[in-house]
TORKOL-4160 file (C-alpha; in steps of 0.2 Angstrom, whole numbers, padded with zeros to 4 digits, m for minus):
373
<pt num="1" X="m0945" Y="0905" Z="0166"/>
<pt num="2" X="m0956" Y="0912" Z="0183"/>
<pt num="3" X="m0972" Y="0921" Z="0182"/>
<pt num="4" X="m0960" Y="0936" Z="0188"/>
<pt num="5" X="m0950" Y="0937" Z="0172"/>
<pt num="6" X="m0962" Y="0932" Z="0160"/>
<pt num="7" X="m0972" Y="0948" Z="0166"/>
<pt num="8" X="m0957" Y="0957" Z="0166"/>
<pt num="9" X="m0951" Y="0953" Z="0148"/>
<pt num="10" X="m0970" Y="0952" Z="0142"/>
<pt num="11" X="m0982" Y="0971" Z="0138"/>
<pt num="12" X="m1000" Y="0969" Z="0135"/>
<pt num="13" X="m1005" Y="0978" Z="0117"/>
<pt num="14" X="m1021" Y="0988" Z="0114"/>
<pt num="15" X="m1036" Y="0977" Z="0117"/>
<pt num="16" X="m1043" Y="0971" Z="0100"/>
<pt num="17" X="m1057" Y="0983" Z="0099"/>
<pt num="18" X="m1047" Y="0998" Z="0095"/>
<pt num="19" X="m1042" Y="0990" Z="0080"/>
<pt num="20" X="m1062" Y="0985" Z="0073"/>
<pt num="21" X="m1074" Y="0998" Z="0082"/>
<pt num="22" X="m1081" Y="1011" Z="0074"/>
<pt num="23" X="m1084" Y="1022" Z="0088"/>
<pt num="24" X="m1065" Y="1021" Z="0092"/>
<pt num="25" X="m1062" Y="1024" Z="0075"/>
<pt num="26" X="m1075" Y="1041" Z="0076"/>
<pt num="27" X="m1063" Y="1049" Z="0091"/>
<pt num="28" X="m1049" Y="1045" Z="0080"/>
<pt num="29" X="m1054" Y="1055" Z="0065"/>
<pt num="30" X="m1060" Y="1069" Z="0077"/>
<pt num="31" X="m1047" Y="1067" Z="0092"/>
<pt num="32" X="m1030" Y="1063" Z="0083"/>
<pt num="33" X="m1031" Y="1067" Z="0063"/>
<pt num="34" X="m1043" Y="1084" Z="0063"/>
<pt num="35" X="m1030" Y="1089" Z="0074"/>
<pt num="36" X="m1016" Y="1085" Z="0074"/>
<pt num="37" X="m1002" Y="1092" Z="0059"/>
<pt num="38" X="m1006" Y="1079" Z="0045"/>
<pt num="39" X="m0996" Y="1077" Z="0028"/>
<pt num="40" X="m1007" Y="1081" Z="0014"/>
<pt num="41" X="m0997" Y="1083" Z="m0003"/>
<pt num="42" X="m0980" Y="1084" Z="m0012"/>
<pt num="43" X="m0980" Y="1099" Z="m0016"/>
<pt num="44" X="m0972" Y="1098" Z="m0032"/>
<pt num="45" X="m0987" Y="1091" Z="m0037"/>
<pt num="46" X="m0996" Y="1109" Z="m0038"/>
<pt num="47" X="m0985" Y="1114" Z="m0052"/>
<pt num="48" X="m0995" Y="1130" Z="m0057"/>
<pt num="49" X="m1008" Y="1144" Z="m0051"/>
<pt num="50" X="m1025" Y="1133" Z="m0050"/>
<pt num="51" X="m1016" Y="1118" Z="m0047"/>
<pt num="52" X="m1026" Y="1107" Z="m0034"/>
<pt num="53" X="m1028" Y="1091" Z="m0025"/>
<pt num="54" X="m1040" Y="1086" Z="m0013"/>
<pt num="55" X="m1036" Y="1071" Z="0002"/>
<pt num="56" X="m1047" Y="1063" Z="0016"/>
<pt num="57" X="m1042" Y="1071" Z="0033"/>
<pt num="58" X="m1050" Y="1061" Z="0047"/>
<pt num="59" X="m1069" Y="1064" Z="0041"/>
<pt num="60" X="m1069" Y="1080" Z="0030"/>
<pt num="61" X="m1062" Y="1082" Z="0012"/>
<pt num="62" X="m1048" Y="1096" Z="0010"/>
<pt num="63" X="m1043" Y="1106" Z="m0004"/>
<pt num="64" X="m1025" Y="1109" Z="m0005"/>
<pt num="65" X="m1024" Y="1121" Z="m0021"/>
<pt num="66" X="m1008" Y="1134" Z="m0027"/>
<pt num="67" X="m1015" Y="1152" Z="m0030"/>
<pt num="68" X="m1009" Y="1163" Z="m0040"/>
<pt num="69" X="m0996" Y="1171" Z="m0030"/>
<pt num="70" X="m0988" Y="1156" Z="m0029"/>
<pt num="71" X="m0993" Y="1151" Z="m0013"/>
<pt num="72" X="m1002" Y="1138" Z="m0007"/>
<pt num="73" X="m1019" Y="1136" Z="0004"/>
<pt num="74" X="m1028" Y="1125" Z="0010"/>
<pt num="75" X="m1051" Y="1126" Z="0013"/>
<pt num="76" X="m1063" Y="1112" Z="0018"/>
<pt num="77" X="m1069" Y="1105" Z="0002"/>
<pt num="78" X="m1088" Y="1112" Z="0004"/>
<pt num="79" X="m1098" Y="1125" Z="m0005"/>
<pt num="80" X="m1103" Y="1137" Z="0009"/>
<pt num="81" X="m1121" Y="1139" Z="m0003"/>
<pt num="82" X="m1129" Y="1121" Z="0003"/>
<pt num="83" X="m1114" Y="1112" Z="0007"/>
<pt num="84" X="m1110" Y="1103" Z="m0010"/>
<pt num="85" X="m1095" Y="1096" Z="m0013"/>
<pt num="86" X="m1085" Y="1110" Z="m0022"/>
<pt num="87" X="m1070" Y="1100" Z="m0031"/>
<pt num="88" X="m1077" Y="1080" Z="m0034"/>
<pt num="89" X="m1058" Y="1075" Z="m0044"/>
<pt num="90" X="m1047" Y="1070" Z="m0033"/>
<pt num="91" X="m1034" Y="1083" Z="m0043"/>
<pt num="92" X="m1033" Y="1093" Z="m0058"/>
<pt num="93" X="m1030" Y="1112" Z="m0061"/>
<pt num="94" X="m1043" Y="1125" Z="m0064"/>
<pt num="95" X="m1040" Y="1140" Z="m0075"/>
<pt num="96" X="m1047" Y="1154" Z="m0062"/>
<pt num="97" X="m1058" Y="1149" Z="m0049"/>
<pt num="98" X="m1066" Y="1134" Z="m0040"/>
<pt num="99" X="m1086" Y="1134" Z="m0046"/>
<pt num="100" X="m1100" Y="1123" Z="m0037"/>
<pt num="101" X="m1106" Y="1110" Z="m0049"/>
<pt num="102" X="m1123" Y="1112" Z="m0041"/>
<pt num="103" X="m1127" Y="1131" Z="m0039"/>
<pt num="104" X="m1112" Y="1138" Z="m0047"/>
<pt num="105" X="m1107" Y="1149" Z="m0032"/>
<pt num="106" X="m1090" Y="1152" Z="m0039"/>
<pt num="107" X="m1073" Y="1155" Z="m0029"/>
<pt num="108" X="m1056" Y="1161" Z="m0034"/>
<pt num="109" X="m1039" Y="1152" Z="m0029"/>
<pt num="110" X="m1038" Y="1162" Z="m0010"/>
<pt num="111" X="m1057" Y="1155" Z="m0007"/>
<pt num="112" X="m1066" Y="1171" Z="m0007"/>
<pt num="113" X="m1084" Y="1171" Z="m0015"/>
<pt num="114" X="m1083" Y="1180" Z="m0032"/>
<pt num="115" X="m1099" Y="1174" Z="m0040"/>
<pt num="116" X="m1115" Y="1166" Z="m0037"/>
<pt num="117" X="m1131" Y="1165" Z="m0047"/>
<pt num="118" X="m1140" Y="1184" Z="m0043"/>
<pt num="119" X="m1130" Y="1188" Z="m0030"/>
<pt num="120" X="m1129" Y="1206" Z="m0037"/>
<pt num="121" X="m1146" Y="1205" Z="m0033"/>
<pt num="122" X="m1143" Y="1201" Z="m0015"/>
<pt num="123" X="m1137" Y="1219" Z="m0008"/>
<pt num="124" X="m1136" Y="1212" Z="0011"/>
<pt num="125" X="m1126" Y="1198" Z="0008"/>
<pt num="126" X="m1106" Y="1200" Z="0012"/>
<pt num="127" X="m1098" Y="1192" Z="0002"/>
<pt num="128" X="m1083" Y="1193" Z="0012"/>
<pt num="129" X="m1094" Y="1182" Z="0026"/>
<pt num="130" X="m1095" Y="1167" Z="0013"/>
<pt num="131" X="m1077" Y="1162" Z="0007"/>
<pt num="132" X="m1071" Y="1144" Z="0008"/>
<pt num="133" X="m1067" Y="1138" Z="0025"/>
<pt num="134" X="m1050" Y="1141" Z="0029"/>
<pt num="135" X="m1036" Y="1125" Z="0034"/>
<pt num="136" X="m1019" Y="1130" Z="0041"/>
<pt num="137" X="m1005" Y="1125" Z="0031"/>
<pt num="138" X="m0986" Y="1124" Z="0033"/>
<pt num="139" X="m0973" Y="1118" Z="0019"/>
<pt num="140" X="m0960" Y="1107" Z="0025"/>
<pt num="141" X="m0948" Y="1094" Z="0017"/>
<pt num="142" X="m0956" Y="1098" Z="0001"/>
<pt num="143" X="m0973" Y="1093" Z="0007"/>
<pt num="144" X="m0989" Y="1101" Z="0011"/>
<pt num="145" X="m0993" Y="1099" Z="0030"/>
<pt num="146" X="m1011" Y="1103" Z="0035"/>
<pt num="147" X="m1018" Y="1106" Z="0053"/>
<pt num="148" X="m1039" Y="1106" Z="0055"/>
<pt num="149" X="m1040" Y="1112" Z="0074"/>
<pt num="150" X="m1046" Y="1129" Z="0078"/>
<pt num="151" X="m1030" Y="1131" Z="0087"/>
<pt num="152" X="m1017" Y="1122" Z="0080"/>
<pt num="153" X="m1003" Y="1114" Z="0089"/>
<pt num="154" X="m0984" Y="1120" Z="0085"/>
<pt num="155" X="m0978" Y="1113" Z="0070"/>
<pt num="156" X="m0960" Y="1115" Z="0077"/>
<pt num="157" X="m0966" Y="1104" Z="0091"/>
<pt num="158" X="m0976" Y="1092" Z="0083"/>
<pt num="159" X="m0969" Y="1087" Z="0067"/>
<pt num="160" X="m0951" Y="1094" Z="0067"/>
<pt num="161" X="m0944" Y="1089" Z="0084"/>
<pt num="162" X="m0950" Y="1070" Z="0081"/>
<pt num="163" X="m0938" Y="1071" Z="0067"/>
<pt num="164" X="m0923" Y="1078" Z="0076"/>
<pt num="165" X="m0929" Y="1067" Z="0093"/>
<pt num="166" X="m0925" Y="1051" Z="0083"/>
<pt num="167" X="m0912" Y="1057" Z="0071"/>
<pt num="168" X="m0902" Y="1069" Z="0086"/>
<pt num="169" X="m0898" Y="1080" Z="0076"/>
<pt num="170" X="m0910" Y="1095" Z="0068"/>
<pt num="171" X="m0899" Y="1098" Z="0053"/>
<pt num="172" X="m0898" Y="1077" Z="0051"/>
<pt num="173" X="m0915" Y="1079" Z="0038"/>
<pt num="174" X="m0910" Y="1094" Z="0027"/>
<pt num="175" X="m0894" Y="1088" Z="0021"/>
<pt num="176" X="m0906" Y="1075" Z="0011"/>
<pt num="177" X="m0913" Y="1089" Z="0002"/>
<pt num="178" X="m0931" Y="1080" Z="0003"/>
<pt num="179" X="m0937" Y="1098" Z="m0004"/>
<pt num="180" X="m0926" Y="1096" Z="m0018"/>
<pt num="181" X="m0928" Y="1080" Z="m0025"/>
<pt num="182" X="m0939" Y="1074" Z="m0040"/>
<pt num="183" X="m0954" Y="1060" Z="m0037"/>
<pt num="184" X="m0947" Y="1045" Z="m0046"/>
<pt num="185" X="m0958" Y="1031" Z="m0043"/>
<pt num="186" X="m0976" Y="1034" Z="m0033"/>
<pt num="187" X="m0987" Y="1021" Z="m0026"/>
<pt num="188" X="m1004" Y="1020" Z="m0019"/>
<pt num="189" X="m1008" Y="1003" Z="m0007"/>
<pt num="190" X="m1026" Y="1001" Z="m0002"/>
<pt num="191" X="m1023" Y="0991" Z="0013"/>
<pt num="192" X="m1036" Y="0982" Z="0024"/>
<pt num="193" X="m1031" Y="0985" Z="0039"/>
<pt num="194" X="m1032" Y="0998" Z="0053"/>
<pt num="195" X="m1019" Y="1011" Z="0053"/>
<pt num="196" X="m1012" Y="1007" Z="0069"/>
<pt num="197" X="m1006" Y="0992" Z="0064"/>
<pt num="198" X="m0998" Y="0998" Z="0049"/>
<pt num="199" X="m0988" Y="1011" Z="0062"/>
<pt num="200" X="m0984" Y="0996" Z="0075"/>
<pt num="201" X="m0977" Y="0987" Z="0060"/>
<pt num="202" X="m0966" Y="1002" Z="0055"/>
<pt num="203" X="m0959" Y="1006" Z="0071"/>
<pt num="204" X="m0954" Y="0986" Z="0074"/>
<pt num="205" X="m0942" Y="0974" Z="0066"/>
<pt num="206" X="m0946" Y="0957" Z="0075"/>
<pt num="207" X="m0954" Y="0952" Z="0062"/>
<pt num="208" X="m0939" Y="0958" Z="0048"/>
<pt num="209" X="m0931" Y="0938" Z="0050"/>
<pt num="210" X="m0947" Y="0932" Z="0044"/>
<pt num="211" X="m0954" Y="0941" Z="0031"/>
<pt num="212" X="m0942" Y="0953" Z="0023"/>
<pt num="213" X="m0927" Y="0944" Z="0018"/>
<pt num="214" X="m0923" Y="0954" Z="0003"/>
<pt num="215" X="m0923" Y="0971" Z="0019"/>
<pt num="216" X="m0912" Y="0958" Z="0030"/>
<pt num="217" X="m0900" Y="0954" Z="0015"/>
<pt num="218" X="m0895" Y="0973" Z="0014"/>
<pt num="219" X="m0897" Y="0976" Z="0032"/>
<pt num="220" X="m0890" Y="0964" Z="0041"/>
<pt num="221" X="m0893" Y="0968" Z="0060"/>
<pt num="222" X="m0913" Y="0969" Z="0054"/>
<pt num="223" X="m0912" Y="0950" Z="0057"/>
<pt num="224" X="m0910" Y="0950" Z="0072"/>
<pt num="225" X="m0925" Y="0962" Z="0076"/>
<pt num="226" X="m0914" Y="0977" Z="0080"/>
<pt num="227" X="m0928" Y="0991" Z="0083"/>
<pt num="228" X="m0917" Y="1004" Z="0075"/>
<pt num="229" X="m0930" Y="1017" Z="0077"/>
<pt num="230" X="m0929" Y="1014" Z="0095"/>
<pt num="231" X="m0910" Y="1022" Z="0098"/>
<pt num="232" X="m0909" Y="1041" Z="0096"/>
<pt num="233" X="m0898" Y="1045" Z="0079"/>
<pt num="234" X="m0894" Y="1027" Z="0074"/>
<pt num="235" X="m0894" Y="1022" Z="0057"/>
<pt num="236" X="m0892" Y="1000" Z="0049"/>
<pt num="237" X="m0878" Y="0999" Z="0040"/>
<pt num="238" X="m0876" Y="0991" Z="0023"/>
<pt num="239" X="m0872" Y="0971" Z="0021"/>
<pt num="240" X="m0852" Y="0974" Z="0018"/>
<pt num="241" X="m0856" Y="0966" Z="0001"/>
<pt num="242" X="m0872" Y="0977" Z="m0002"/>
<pt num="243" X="m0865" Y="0991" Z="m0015"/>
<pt num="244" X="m0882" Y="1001" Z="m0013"/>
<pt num="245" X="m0901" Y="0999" Z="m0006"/>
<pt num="246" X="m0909" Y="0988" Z="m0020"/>
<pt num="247" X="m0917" Y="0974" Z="m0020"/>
<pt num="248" X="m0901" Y="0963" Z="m0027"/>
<pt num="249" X="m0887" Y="0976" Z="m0017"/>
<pt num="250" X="m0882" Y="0981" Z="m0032"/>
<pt num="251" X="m0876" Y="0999" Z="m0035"/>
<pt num="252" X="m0889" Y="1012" Z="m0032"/>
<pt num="253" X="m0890" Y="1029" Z="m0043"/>
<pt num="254" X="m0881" Y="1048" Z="m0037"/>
<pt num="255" X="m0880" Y="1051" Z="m0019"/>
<pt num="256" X="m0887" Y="1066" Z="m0013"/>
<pt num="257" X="m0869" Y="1075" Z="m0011"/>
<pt num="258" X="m0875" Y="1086" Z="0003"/>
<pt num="259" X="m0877" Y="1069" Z="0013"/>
<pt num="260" X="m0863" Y="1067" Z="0028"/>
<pt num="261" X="m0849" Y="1056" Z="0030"/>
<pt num="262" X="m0858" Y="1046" Z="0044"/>
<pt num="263" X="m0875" Y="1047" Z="0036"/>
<pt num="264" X="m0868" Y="1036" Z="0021"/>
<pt num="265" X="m0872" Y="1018" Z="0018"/>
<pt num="266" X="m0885" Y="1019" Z="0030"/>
<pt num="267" X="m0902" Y="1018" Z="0033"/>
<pt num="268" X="m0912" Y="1029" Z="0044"/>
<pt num="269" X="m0931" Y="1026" Z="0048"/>
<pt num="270" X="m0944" Y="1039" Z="0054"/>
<pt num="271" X="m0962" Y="1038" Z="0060"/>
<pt num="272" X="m0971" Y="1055" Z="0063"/>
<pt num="273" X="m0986" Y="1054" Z="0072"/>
<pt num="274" X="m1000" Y="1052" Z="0066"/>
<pt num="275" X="m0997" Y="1046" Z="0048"/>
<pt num="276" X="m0982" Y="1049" Z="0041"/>
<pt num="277" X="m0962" Y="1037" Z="0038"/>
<pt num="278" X="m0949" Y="1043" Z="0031"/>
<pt num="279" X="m0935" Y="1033" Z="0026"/>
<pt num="280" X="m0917" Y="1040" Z="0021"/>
<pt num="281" X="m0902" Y="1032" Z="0011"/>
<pt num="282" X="m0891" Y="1040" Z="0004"/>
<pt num="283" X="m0896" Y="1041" Z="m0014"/>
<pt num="284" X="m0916" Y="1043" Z="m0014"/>
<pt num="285" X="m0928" Y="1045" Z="0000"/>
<pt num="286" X="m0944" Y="1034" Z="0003"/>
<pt num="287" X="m0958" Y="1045" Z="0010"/>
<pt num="288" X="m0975" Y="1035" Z="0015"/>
<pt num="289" X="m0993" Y="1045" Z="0020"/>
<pt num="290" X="m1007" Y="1035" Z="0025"/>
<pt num="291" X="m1025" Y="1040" Z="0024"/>
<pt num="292" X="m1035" Y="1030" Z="0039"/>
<pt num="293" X="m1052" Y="1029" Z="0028"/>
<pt num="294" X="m1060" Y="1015" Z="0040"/>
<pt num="295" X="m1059" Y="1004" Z="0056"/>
<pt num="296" X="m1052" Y="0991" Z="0042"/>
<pt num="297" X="m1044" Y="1001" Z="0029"/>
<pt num="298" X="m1028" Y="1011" Z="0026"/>
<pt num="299" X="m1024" Y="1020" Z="0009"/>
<pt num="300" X="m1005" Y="1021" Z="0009"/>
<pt num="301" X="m0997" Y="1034" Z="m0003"/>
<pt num="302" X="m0979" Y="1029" Z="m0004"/>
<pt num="303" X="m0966" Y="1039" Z="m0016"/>
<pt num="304" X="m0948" Y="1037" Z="m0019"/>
<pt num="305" X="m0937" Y="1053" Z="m0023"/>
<pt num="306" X="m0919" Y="1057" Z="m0031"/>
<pt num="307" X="m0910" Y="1069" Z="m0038"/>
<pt num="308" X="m0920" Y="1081" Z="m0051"/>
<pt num="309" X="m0908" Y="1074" Z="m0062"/>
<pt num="310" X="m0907" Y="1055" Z="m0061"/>
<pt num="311" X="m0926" Y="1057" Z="m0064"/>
<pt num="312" X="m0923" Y="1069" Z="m0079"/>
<pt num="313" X="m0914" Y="1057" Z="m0086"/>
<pt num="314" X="m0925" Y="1043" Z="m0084"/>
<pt num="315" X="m0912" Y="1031" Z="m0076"/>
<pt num="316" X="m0919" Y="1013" Z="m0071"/>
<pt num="317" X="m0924" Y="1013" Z="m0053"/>
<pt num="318" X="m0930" Y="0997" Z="m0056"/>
<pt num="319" X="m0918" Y="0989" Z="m0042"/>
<pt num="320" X="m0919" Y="1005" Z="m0031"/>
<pt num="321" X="m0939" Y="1005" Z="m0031"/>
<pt num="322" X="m0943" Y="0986" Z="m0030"/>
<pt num="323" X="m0934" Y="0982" Z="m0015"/>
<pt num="324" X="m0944" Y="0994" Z="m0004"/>
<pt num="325" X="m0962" Y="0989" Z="m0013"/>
<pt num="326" X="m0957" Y="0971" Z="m0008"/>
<pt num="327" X="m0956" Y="0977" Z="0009"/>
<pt num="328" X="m0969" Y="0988" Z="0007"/>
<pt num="329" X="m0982" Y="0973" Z="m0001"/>
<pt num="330" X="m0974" Y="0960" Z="0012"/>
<pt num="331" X="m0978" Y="0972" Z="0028"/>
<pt num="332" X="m0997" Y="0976" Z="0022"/>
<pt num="333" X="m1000" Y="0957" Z="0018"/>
<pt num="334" X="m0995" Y="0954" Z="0037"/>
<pt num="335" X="m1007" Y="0968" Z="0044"/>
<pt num="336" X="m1020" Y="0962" Z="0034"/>
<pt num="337" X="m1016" Y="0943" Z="0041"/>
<pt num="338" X="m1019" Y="0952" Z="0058"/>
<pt num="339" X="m1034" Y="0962" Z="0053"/>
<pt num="340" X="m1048" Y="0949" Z="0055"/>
<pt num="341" X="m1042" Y="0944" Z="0071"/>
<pt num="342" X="m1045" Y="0960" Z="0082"/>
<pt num="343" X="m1062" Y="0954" Z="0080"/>
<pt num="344" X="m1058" Y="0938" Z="0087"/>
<pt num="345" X="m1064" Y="0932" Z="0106"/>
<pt num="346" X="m1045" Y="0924" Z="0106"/>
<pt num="347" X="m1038" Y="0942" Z="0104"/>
<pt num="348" X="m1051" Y="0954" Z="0115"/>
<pt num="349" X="m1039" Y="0957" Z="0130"/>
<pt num="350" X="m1023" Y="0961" Z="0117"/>
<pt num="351" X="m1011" Y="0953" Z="0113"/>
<pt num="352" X="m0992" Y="0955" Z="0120"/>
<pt num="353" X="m0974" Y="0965" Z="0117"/>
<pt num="354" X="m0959" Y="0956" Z="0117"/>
<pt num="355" X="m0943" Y="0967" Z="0124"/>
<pt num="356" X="m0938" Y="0972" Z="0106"/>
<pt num="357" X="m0958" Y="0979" Z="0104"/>
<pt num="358" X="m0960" Y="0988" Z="0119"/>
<pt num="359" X="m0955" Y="1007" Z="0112"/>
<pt num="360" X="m0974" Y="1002" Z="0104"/>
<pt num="361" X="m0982" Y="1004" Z="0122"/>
<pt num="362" X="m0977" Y="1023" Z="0122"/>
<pt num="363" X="m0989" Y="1023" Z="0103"/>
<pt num="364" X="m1000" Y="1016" Z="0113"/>
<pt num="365" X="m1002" Y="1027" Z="0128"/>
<pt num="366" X="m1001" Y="1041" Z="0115"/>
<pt num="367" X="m1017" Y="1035" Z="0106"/>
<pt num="368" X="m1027" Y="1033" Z="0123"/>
<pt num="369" X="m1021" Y="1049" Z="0127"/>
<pt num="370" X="m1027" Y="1059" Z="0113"/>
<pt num="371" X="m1044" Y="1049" Z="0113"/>
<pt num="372" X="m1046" Y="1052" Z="0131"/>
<pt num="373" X="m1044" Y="1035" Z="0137"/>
């Protein structure tokens, strides 16, 4: 092979750094998740008026909470009093109002100040001018979207048009019903690693022949590193002999009957910048957020959703929820294998893309570009 087609066929990756340093890590939180449209809750999840949950986006604690017209908001998770932390649970449900454990300054469920220790007393104060700071929120594929920037981006641009720019079709995600399906099975993985190479793992499959051979045994074209996510609309078909996407190929549960013709025994995967992957078959659905907490650590919250009434019924979804946690365990245990090495002198200039990899230089660009680099 010459130098000419070895550069050719070879792409540097990110440098190791952006992988281990906290500063890059700082623009990060600041650049790319307080501003970009980030997954934040099922919403199913806030089942009733004062229904709340509170998740990590970039470097500030949100409130996601239903209100009693049914709606739901969103508010940095900070007592405007002296900046204690409102809600300290990661969920639960209040009766009427959010109340500061330190000063008690007390706000109802559409953040407006309602009480506070001699505020009658206080005749100047507005207590219009000290609700909860207000998050922009949008609904979507039964999940609660969340945007931190001043002036959000489009969420029809962002987030909905990377769906129909790898599936080719806008209508392709609704006929799974993601709104409409019931959490069967959910999943938290605390994964030490950076939350770029969980997404560079995702978008690949050059590594599916050597670690997945469950994934590879019910999609066969996964072994030979077919980057499905790289072709527009494509979808892996199932092993002839696989009757559904378990960990054995055995039968599955109900298909979601509004599923097409062409979208059945399939398997579809989507990555949504920055922190969300969808995966569609025709029976559940396999939704992942992850939660970039450090240069070095990733919470993943990855939940598997059916029909309202396989669940109902408490069917076993042993088969149907084990294949993906082995992929799921396997991919983690490889980010983490490559975790301590960003640090490594061997790895400080990068590492490289092989052809089936190089859609990941595009990921690339796109984080220099929102950390202005």
């Amino acid at each position: 092979m010459t130098t000419s087609s070895r550069t050719q066929s070879l792409i540097a990756t990110l440098p190791g750094t952006y992988y281990t340093s906290p500063e890059v890590f700082a623009r990060e939180q600041e650049h790319i998740f307080e501003t970009s449209w980030f997954c934040a809750v099922r919403s199913a999840d806030l089942t009733a008026p004062g229904a709340f949950r509170t998740v990590t986006v970039g470097r500030e604690s949100v409130l996601v909470a239903r209100g009693r017209d049914q709606g739901v908001r969103a508010f940095l998770n900070v007592c405007r009093h002296r900046g204690a932390r409102l809600c300290t649970e990661e969920s639960g449900t209040v009766r009427r109002a959010f109340q500061c454990p330190y000063h008690a300054w007390t706000y109802n469920l559409q953040g407006e100040l309602i009480a506070a220790p001699n505020l009658t007393s206080m005749a100047d104060v507005d207590r219009g001018d000290y609700g909860l700071s207000r998050v922009q929120v949008r609904e979507w594929l039964g999940y609660v979207w969340v945007n931190l920037a001043e002036r959000p981006g489009s969420f029809e641009e962002e987030v909905m048009a990377a769906v129909t720019a790898r599936l080719g079709d806008g209508e392709a995600i609704a006929r799974y019903d993601l709104a409409g399906l019931e959490t069967g099975k959910r999943i938290s993985y605390d994964v030490r690693a950076n939350w770029k190479l969980i997404v560079e793992n995702f978008m690949e499959c050059y590594h599916c022949a050597t670690i997945h051979p469950e994934l590879t045994e019910v999609l066969p074209e996964f072994a030979d590193g077919f980057a499905a996510q790289y072709y527009v609309g494509h979808g892996a078909a199932f092993a002839k002999e696989a009757e559904g996407f378990t960990v054995d190929g055995s039968a599955g549960l109900e298909r979601i009957p509004t599923v097409s013709a062409e979208q059945d025994r399939r398997y579809y995967a989507i990555t949504v910048r920055p922190q969300v992957f969808v995966n569609l078959v025709p029976d559940h659905v396999i939704f992942h957020r992850m939660y970039p907490l450090a240069p070095d650590r990733t919470l993943v919250e990855c939940e598997w959703l059916y029909l309202p009434e396989v669940v109902a019924q408490g069917r076993d979804l042993t088969r149907s929820v084990e294949l993906f946690d082995r992929v799921n365990r396997q991919d983690f245990d490889a980010c983490e294998r490559c975790q301590p090495a960003m640090s490594s002198r061997g790895y400080a200039g990068g590492g490289v893309l092989v052809p089936s990899e190089h859609h990941l230089a595009e990921f690339h660009d796109w984080v220099r570009g929102r950390i202005g680099e």
